[in-house]
KOLGU-4560 file (N, C-alpha, C; in nm, 3 decimals, padded with zeros to 5 digits):
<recs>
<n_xx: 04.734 n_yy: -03.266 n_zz: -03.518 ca_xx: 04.618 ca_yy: -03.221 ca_zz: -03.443 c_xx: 04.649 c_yy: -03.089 c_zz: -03.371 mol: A seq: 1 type: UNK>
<n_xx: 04.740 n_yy: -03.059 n_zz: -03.314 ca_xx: 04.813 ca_yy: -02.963 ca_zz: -03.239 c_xx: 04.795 c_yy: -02.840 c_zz: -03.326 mol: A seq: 2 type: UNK>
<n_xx: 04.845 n_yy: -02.866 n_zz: -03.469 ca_xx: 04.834 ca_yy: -02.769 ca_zz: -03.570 c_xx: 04.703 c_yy: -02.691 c_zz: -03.599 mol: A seq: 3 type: UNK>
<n_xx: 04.556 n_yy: -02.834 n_zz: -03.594 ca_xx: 04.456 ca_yy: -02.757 ca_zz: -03.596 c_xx: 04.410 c_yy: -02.670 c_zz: -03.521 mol: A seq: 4 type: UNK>
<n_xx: 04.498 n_yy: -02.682 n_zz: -03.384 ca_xx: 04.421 ca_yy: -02.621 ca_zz: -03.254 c_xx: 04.519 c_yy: -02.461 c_zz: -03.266 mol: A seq: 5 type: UNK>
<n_xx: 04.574 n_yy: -02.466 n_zz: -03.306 ca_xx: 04.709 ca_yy: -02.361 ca_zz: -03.315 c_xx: 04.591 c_yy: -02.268 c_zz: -03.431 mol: A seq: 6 type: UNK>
<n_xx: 04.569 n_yy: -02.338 n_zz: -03.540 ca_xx: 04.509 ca_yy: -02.242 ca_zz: -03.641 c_xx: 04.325 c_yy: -02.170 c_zz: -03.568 mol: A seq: 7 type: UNK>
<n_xx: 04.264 n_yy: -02.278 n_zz: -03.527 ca_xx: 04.178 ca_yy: -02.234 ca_zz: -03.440 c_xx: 04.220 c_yy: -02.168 c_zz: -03.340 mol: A seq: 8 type: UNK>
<n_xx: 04.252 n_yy: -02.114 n_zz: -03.249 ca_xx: 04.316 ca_yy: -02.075 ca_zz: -03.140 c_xx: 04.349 c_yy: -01.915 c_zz: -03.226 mol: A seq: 9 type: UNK>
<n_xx: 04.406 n_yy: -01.910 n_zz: -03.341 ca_xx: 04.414 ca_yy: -01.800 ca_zz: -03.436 c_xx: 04.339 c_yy: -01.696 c_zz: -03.469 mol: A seq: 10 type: UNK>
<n_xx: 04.261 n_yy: -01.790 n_zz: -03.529 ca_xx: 04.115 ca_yy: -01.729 ca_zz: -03.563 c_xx: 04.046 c_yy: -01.708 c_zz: -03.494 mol: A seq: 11 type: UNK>
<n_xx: 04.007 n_yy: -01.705 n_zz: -03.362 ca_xx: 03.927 ca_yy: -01.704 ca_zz: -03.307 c_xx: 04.009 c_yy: -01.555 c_zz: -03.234 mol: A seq: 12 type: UNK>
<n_xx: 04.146 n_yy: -01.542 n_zz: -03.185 ca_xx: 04.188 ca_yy: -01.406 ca_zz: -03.131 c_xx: 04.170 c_yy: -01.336 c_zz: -03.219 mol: A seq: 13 type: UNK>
<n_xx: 04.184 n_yy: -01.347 n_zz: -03.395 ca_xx: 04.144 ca_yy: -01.274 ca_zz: -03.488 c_xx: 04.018 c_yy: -01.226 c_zz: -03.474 mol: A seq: 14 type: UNK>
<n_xx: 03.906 n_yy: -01.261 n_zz: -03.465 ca_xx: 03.753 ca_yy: -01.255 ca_zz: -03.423 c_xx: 03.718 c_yy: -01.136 c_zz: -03.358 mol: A seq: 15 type: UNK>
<n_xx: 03.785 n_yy: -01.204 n_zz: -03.197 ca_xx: 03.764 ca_yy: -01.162 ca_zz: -03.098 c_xx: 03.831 c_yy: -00.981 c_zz: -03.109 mol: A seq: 16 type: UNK>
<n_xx: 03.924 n_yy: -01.003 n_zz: -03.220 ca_xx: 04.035 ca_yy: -00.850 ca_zz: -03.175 c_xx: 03.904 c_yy: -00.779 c_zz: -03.312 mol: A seq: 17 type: UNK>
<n_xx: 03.866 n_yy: -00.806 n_zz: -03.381 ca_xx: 03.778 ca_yy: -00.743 ca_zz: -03.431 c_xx: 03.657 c_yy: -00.663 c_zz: -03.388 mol: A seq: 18 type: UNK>
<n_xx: 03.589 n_yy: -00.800 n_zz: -03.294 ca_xx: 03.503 ca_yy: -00.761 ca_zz: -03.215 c_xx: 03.537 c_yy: -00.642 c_zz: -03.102 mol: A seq: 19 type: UNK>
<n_xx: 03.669 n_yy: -00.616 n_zz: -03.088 ca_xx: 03.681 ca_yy: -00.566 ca_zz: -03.026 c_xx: 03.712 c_yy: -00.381 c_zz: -03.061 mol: A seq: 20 type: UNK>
<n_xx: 03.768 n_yy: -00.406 n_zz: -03.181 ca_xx: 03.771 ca_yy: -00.303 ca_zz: -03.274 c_xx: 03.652 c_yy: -00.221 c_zz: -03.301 mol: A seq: 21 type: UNK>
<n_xx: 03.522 n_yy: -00.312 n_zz: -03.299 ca_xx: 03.378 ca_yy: -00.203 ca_zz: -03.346 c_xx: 03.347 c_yy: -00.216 c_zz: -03.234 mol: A seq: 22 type: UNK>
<n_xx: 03.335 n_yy: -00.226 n_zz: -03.092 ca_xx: 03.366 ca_yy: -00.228 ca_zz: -02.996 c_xx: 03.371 c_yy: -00.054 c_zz: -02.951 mol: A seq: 23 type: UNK>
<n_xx: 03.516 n_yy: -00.050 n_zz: -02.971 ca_xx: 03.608 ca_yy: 00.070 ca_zz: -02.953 c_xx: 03.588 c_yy: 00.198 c_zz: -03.056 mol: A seq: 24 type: UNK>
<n_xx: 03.530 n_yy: 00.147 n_zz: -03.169 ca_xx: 03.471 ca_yy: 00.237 ca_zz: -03.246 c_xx: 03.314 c_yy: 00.283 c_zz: -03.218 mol: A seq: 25 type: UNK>
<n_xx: 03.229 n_yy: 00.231 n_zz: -03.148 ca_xx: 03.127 ca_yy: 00.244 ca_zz: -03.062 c_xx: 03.135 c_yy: 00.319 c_zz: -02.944 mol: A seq: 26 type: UNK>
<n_xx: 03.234 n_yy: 00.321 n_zz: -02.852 ca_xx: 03.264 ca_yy: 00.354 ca_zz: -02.735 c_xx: 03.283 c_yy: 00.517 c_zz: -02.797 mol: A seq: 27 type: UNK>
<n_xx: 03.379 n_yy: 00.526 n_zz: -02.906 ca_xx: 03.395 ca_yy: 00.646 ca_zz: -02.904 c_xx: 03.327 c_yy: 00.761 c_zz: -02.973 mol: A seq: 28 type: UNK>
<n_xx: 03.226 n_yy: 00.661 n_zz: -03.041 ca_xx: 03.085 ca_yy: 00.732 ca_zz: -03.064 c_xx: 02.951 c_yy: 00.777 c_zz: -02.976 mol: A seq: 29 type: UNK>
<n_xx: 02.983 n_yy: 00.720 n_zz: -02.876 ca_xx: 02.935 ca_yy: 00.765 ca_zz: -02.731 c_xx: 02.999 c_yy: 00.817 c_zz: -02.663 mol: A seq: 30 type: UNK>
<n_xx: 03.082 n_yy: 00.827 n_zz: -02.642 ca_xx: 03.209 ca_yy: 00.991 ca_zz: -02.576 c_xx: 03.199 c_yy: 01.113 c_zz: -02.697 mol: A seq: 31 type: UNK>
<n_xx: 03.160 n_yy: 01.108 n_zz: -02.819 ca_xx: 03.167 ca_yy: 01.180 ca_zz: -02.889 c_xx: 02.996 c_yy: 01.291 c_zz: -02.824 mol: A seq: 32 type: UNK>
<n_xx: 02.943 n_yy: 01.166 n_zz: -02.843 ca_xx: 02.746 ca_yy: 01.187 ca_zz: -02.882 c_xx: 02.713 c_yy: 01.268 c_zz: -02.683 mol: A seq: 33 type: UNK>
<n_xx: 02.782 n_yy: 01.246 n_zz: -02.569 ca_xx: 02.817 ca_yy: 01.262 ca_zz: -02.438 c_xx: 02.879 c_yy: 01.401 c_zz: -02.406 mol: A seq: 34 type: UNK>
<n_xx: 02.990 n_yy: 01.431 n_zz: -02.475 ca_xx: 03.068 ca_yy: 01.528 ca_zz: -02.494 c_xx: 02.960 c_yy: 01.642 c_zz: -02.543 mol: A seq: 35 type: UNK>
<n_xx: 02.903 n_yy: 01.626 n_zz: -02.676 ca_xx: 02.842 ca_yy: 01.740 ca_zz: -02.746 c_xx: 02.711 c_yy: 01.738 c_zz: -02.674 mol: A seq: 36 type: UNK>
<n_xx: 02.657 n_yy: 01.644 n_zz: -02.549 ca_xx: 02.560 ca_yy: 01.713 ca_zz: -02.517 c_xx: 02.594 c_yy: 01.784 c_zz: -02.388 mol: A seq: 37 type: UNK>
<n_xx: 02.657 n_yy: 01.756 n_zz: -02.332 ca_xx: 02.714 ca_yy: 01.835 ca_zz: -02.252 c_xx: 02.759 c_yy: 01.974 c_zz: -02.301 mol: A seq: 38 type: UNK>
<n_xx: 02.832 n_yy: 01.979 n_zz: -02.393 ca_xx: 02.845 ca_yy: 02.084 ca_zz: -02.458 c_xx: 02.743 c_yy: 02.229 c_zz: -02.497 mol: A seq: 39 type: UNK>
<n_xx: 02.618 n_yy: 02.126 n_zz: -02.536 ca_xx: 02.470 ca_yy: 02.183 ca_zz: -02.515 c_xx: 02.409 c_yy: 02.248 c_zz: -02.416 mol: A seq: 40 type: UNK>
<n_xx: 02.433 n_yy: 02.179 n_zz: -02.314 ca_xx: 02.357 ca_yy: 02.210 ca_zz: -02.151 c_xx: 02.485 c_yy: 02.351 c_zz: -02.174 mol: A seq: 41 type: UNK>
<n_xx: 02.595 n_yy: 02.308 n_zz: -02.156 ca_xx: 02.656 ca_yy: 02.453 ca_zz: -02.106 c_xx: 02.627 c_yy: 02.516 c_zz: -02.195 mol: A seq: 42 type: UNK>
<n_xx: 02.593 n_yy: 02.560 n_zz: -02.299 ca_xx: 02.540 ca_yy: 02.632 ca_zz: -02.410 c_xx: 02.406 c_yy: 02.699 c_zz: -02.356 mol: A seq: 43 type: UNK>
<n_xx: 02.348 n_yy: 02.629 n_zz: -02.243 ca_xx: 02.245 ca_yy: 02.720 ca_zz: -02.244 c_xx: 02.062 c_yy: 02.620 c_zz: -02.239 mol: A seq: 44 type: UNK>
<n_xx: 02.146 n_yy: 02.534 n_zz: -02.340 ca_xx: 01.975 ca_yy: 02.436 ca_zz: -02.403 c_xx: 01.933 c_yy: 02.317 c_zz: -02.302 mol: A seq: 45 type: UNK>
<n_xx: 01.831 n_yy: 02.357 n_zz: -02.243 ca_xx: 01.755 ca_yy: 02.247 ca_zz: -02.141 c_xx: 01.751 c_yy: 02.113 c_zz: -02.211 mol: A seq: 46 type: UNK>
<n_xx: 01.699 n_yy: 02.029 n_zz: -02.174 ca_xx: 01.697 ca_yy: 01.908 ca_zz: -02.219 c_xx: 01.612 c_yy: 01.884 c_zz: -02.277 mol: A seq: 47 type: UNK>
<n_xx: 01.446 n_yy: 01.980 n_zz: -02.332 ca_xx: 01.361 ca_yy: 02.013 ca_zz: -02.388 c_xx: 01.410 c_yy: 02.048 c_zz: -02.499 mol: A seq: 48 type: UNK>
<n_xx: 01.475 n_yy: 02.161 n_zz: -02.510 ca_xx: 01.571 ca_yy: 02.252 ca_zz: -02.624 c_xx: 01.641 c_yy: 02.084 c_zz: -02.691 mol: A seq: 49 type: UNK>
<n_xx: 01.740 n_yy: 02.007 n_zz: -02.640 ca_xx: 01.798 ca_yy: 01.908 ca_zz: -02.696 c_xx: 01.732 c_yy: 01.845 c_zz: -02.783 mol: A seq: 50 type: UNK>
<n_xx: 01.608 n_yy: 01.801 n_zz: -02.691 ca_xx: 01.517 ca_yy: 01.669 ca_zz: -02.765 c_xx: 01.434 c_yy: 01.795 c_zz: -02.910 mol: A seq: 51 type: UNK>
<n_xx: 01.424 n_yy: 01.913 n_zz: -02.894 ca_xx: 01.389 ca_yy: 01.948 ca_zz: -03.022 c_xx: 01.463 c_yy: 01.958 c_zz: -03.116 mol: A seq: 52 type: UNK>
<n_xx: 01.585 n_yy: 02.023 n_zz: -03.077 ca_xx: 01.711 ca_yy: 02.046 ca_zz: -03.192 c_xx: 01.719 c_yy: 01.888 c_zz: -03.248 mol: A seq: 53 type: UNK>
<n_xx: 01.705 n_yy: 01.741 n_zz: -03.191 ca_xx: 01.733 ca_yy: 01.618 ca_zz: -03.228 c_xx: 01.612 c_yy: 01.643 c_zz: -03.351 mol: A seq: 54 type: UNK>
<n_xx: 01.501 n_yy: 01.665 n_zz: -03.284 ca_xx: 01.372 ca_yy: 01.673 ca_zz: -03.332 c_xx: 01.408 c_yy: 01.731 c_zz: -03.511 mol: A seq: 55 type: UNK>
<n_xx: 01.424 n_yy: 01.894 n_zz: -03.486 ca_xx: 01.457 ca_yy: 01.930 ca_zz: -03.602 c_xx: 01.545 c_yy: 01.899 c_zz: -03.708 mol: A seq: 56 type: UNK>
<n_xx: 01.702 n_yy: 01.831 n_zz: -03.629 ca_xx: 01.739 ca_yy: 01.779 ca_zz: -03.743 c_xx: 01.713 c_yy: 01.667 c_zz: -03.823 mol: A seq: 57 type: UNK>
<n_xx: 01.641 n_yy: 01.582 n_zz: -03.732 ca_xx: 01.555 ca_yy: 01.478 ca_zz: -03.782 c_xx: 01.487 c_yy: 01.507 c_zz: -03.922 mol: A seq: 58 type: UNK>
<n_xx: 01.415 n_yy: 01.597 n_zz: -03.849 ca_xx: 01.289 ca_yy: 01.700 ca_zz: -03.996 c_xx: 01.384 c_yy: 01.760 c_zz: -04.084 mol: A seq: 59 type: UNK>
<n_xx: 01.478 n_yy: 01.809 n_zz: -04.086 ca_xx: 01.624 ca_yy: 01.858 ca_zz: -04.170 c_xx: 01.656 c_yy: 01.718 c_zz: -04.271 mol: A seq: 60 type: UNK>
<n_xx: 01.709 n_yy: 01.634 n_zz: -04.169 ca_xx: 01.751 ca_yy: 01.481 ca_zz: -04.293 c_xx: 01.640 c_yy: 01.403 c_zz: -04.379 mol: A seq: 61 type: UNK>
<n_xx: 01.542 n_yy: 01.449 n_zz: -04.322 ca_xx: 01.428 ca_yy: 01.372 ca_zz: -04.439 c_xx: 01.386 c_yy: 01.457 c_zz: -04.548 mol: A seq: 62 type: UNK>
<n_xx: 01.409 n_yy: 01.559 n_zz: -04.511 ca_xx: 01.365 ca_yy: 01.707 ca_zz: -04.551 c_xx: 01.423 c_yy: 01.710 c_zz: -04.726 mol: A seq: 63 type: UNK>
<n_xx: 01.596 n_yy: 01.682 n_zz: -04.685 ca_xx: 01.692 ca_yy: 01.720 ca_zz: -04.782 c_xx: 01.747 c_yy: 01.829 c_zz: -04.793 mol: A seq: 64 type: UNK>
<n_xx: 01.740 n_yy: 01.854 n_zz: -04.645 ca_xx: 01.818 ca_yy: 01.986 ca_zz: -04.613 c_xx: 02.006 c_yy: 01.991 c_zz: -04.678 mol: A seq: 65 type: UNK>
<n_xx: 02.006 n_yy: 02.118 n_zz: -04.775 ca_xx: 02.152 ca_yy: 02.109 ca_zz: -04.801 c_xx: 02.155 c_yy: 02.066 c_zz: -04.997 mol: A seq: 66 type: UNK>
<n_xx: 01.991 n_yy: 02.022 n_zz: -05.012 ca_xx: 01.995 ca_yy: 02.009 ca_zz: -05.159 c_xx: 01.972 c_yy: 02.145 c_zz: -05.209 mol: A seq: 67 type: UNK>
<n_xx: 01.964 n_yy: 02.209 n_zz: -05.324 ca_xx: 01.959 ca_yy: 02.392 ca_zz: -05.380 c_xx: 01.861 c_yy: 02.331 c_zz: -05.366 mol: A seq: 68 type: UNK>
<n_xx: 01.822 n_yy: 02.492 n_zz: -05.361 ca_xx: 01.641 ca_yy: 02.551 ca_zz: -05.348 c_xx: 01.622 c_yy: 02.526 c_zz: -05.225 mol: A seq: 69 type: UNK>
<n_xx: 01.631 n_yy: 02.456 n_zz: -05.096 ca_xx: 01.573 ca_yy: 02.405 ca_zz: -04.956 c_xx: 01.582 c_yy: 02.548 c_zz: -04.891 mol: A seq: 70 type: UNK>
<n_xx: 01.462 n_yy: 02.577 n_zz: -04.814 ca_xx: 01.496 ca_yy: 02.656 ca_zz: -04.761 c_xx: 01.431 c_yy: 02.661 c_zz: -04.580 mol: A seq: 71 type: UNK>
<n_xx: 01.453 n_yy: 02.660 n_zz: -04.511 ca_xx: 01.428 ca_yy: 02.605 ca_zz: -04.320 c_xx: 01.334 c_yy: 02.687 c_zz: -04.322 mol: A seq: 72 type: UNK>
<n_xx: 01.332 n_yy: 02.864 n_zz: -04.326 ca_xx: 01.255 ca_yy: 02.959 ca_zz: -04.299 c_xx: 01.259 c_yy: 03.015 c_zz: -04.153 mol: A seq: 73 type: UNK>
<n_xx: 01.438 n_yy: 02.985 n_zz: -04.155 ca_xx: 01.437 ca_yy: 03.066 ca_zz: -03.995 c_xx: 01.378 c_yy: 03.008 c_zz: -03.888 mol: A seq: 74 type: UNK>
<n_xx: 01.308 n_yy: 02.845 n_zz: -03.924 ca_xx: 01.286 ca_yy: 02.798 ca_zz: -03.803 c_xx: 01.156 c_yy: 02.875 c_zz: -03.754 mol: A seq: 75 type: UNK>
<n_xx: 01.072 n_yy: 02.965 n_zz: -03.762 ca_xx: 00.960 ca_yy: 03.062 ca_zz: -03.724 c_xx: 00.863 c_yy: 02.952 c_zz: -03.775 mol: A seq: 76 type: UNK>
<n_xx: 00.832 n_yy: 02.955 n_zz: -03.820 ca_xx: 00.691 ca_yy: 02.896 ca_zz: -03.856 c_xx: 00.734 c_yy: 02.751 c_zz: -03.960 mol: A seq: 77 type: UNK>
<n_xx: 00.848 n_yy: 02.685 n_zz: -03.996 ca_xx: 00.887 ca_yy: 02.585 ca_zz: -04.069 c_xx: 00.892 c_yy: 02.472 c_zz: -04.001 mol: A seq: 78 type: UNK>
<n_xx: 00.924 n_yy: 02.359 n_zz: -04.056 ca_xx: 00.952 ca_yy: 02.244 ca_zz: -03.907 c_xx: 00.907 c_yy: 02.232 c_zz: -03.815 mol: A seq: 79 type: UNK>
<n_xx: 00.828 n_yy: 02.201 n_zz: -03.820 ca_xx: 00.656 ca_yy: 02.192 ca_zz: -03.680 c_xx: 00.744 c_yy: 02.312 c_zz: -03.560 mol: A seq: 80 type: UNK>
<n_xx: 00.743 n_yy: 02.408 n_zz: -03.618 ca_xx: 00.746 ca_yy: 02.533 ca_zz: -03.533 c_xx: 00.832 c_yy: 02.549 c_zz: -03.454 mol: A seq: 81 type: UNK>
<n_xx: 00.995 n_yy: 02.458 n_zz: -03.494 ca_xx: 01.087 ca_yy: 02.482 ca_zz: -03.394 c_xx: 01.131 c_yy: 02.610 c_zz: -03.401 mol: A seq: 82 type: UNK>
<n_xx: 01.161 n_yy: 02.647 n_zz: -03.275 ca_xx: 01.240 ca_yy: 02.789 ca_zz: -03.286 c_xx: 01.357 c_yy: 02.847 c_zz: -03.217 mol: A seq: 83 type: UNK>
<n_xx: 01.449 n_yy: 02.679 n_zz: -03.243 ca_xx: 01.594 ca_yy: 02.704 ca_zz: -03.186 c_xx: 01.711 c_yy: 02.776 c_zz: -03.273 mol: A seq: 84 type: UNK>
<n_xx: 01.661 n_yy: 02.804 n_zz: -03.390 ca_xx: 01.756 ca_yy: 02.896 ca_zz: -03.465 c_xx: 01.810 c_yy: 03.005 c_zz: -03.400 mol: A seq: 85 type: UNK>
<n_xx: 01.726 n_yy: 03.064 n_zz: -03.340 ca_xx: 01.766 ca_yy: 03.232 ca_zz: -03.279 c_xx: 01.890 c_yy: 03.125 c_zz: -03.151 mol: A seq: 86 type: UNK>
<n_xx: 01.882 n_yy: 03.033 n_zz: -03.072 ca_xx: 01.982 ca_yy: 03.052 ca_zz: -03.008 c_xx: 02.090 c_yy: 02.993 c_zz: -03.069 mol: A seq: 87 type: UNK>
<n_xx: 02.063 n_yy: 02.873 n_zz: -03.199 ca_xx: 02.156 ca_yy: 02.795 ca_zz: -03.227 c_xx: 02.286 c_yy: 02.958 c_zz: -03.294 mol: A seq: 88 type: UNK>
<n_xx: 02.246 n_yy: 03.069 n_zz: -03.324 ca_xx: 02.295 ca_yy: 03.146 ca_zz: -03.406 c_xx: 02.376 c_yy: 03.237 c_zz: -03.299 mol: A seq: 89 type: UNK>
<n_xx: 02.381 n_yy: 03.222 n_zz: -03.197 ca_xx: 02.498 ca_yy: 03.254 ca_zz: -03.100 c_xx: 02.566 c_yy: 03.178 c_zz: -03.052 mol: A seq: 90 type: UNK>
<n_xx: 02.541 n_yy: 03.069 n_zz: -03.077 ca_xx: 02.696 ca_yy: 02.932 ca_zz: -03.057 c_xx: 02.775 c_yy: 02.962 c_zz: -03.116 mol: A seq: 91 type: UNK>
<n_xx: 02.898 n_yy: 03.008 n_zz: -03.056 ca_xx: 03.043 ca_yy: 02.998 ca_zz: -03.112 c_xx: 03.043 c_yy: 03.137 c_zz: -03.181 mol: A seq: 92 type: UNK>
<n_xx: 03.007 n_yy: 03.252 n_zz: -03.122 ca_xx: 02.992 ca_yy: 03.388 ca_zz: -03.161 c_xx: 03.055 c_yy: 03.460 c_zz: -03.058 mol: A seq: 93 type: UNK>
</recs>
């Protein structure tokens, strides 16, 4: 009986260290996602600017942005009229 409780007792820290694993892989997808918006604000982009750039790449991944032929259009009049290109194009310049 001792034995079963030993093998349960096992499995269950097995579980638990898993759970704890996507856990920790979560955490650091929110220090990641925290970091780069911060990164943003000091960049310059209000929190208006953020929620559009989210906005646009949104409209980018459904889009198929990155397949040949796609083309944004500079952001001017493309993508319900975002027009964060002109600043995204001095990041890291």
């Amino acid at each position: 009986m001792l034995k079963f409780y030993h093998i349960t007792f096992k499995n269950s820290v097995k579980q638990v260290k898993q759970q704890l694993s996507v856990l920790n892989a979560y955490n650091e997808q929110q220090k990641l996602a925290v970091t780069t918006l911060i990164n943003l604000q000091l960049a310059g982009f209000s929190e208006k600017d953020i929620n559009e750039l989210i906005g646009l790449v949104t409209a980018w991944n459904k889009s198929g942005i990155g397949v040949p032929g796609f083309s944004q259009g500079n952001g001017r009049s493309s993508m319900n009229g975002f027009k964060l290109d002109d600043k995204l194009i001095g990041i890291g310049h």
